[in-house]
C-alpha positions in Angstrom: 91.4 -55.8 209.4 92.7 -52.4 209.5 89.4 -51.2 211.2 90.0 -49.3 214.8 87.3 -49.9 217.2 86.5 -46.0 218.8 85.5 -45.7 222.2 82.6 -44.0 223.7 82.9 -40.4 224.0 85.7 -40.8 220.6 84.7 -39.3 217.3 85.2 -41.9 214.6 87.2 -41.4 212.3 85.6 -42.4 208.3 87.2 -45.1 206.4 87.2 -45.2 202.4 84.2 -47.5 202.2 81.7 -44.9 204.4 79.4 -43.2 202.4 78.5 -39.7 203.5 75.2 -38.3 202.7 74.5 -34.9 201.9 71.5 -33.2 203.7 69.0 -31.7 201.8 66.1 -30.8 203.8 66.7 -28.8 207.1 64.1 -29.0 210.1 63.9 -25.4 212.0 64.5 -25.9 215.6 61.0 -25.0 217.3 61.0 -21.5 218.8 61.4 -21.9 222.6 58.8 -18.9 223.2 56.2 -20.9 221.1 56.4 -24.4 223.5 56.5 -22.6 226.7 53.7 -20.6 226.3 51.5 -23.2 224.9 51.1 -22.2 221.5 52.9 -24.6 219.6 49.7 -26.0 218.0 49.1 -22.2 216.9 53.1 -22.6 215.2 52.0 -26.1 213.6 48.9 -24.6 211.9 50.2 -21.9 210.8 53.2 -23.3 209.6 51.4 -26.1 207.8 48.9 -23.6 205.9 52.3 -21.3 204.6 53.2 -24.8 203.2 49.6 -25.1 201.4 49.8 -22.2 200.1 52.9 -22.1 198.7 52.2 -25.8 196.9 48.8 -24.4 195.8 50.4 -21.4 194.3 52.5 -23.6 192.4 50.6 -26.1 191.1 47.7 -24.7 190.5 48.5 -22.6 187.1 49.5 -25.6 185.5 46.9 -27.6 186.7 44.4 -25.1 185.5 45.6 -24.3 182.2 45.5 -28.4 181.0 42.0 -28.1 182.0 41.1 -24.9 180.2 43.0 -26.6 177.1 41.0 -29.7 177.3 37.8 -27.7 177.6 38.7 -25.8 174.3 39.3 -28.6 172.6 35.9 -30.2 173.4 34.5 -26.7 172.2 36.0 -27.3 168.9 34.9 -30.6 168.0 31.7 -30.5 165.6 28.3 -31.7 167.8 28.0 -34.8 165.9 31.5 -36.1 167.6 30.5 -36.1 171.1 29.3 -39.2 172.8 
């Protein structure tokens, strides 16, 4: 039992068997300006729809080229085919 107990106010000191995790995402730190004057929501929202846009502007190529594909290909088949 080589573990040593820290007391409060003591930084502990990492044995072998910790794991340490690396941090991937980082949460910005609100802008004081934006709370005290009430406009946080305003910060929210817009912060929020920079998010949707960006995941729009990335997905949505791909998502609209499968479907063009898959139209084309229903183009092509003879009449007779479809259901």
């Amino acid at each position: 039992m080589d573990e040593k107990i820290s007391r409060p106010g003591e930084p502990r000191v990492l044995a072998e068997k910790d794991v340490v995790y690396d941090l991937v995402d980082v949460v910005e730190e609100p802008r004081i300006d934006a709370i005290v004057g009430g406009r946080l929501q305003d910060e929210i929202m817009k912060k929020v729809a920079e998010v949707a846009e960006r995941i729009a502007r990335e997905q949505f190529p791909g998502i609209a080229e499968r479907v063009i594909r898959e139209e084309i290909e229903n183009l092509k088949k003879p009449v007779d085919e479809e259901p």
